[in-house]
C-alpha positions as CSV (number, residue, x, y, z in Angstrom):
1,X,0.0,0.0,0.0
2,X,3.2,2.2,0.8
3,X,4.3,2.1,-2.6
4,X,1.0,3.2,-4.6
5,X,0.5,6.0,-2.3
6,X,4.3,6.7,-3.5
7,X,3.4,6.1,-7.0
8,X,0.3,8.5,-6.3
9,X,2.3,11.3,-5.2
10,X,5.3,11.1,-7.6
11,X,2.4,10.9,-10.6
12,X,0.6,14.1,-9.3
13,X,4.1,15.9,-8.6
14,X,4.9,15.1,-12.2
15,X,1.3,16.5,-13.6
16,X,1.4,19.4,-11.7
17,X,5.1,19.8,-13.1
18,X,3.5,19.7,-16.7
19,X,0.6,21.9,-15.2
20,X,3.7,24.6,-14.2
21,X,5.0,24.4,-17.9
22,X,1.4,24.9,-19.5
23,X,0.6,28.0,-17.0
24,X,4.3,29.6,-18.5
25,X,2.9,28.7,-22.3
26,X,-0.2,30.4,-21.8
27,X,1.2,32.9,-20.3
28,X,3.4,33.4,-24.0
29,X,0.3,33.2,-25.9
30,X,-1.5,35.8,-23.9
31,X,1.6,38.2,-25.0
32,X,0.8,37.0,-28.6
33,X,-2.7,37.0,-29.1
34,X,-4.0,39.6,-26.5
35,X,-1.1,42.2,-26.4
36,X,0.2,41.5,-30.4
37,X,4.0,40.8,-29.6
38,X,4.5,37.8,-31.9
39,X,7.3,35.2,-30.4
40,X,10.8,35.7,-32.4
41,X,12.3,32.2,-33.4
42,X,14.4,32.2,-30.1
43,X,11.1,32.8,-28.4
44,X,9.5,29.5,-30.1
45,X,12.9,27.7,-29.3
46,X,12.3,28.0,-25.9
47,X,8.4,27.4,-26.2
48,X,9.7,24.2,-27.9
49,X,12.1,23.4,-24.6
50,X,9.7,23.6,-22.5
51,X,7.0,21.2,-24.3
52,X,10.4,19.3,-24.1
53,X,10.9,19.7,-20.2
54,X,7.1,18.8,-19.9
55,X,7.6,16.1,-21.9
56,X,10.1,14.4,-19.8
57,X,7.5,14.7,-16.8
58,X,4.9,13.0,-18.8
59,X,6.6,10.1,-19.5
60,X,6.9,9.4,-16.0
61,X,3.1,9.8,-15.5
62,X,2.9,7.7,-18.7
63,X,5.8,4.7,-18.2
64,X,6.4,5.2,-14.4
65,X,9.4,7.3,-13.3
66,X,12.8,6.3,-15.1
67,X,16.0,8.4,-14.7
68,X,15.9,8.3,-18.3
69,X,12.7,10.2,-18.3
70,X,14.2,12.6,-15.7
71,X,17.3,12.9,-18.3
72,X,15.3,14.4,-21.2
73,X,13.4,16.7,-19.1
74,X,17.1,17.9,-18.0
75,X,18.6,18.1,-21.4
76,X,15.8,20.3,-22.2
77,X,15.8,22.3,-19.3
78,X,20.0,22.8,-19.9
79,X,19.3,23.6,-23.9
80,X,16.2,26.1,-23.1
81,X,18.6,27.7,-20.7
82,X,21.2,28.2,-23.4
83,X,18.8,29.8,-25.8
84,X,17.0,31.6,-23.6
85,X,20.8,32.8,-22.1
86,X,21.3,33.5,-26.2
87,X,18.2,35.9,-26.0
88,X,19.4,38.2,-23.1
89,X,22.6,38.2,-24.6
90,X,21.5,40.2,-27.4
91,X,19.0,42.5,-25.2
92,X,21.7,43.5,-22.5
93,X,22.1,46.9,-23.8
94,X,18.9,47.6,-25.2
95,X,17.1,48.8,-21.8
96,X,13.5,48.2,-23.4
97,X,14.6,44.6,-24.6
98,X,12.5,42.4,-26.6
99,X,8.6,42.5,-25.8
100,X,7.1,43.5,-22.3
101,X,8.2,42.9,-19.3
102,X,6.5,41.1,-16.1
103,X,7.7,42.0,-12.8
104,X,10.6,44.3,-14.1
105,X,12.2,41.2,-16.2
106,X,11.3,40.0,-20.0
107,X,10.0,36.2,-20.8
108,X,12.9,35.1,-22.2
109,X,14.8,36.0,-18.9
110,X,12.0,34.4,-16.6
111,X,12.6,31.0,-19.2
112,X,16.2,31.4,-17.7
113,X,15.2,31.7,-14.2
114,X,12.4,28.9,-14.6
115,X,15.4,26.5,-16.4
116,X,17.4,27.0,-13.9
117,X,14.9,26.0,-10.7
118,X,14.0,23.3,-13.2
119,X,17.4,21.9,-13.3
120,X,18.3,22.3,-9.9
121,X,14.2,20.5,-9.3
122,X,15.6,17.7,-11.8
123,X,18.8,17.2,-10.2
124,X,17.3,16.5,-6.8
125,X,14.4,14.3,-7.8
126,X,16.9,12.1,-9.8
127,X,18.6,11.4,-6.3
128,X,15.5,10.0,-5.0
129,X,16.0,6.4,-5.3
130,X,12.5,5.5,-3.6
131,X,10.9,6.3,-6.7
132,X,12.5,3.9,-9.1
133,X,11.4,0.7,-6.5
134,X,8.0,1.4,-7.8
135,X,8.0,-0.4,-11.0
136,X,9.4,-3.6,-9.6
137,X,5.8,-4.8,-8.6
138,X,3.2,-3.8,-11.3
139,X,0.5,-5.8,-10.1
140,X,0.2,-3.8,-6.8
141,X,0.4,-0.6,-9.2
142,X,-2.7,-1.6,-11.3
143,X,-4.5,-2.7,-8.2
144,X,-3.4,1.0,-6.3
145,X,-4.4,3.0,-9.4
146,X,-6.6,5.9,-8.1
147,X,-9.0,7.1,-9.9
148,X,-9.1,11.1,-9.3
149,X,-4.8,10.2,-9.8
150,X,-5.9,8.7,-13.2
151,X,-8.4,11.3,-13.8
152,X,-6.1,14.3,-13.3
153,X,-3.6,13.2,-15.3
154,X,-5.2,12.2,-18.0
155,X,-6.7,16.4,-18.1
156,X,-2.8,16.9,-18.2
157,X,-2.1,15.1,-21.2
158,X,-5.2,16.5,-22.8
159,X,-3.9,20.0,-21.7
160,X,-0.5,19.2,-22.9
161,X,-1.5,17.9,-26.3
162,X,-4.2,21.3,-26.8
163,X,-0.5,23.2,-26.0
164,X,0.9,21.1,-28.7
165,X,-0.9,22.0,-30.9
166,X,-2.0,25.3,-30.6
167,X,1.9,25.8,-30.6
168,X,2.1,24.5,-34.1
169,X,-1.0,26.2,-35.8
170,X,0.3,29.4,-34.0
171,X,3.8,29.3,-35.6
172,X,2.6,27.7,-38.9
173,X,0.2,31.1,-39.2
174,X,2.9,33.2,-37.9
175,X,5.8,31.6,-40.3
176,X,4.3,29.3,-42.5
177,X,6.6,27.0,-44.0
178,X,9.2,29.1,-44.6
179,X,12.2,30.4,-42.0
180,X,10.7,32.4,-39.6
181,X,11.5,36.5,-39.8
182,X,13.6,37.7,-36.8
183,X,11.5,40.5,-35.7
184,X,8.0,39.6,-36.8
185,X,5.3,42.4,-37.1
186,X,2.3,40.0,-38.8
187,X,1.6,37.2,-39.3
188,X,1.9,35.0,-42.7
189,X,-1.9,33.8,-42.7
């Protein structure tokens, strides 16, 4: 019983992990659609790391937790920091930077900060050995599966995949199939 309430609580950690990620998306999307400032490719870089991060997370829910899981949400997190690293880089001097800001710092430098908890987060949960014991015995997991668990991360992965894709059709429209412009002003369809 010990370990499905374990396997409970690392599932809901991980799907409120992906939950964290989505909230940061729509947060980027409400800068595109309701104040106009259309993502630069550097900002759909790092949208695409952190569908990436997420990703990792959701395999977990999906396959049980695996350190391999764990590993591709921190490769992500370590490449999203370097573009987003990239972006501030080229803002440093410009005091206005690139798009608004949000509690005196731009999105791309709040991707930074979030990459960086998110490795440090990542780092520590892939020292927690308890985890991995889980999988040995999957007949007490299918017997311990809870339903409002189940439930709530099966809204996550719905929520996940509507990010997915809303993330495509919105840089499809915005670039189309071409090379996307590096300071867009409208968008292609």
């Amino acid at each position: 019983m010990q370990r499905s309430k374990i396997n409970n609580f690392v599932k809901c950690l991980n799907a409120i992990e992906i939950l964290a990620i989505i909230l940061v998306i729509v947060m980027a999307f409400s800068f595109q659609f309701i104040l106009g400032e259309l993502p630069c490719p550097l900002c759909l870089l790092q949208r695409l790391g952190l569908l990436g991060i997420a990703f990792g997370f959701l395999l977990n829910i999906r396959y049980h937790v695996c350190p391999a899981h764990y590993s591709l949400s921190l490769l992500s997190a370590v490449l999203t920091s370097f573009v987003a690293m990239r972006q501030i880089a080229l803002h440093i001097n410009d005091p206005h930077g690139y798009g608004s800001a949000v509690l005196g710092l731009h999105m791309y430098t709040w991707v930074f900060v979030l990459c960086i908890i998110a490795i440090i987060y990542i780092a520590i949960a892939l020292g927690l050995s308890s985890q991995y014991e889980i999988k040995a015995n999957k007949d007490e997991i299918a017997e311990a599966k809870d339903k409002k668990v189940k439930t709530f991360t099966h809204i996550v992965f719905a929520l996940f995949v509507f990010i997915i894709a809303a993330n495509l059709i919105s840089t499809f429209a915005e670039c189309g199939l071409s090379e996307c412009p590096d300071n867009p002003v409208a968008y292609m369809f």
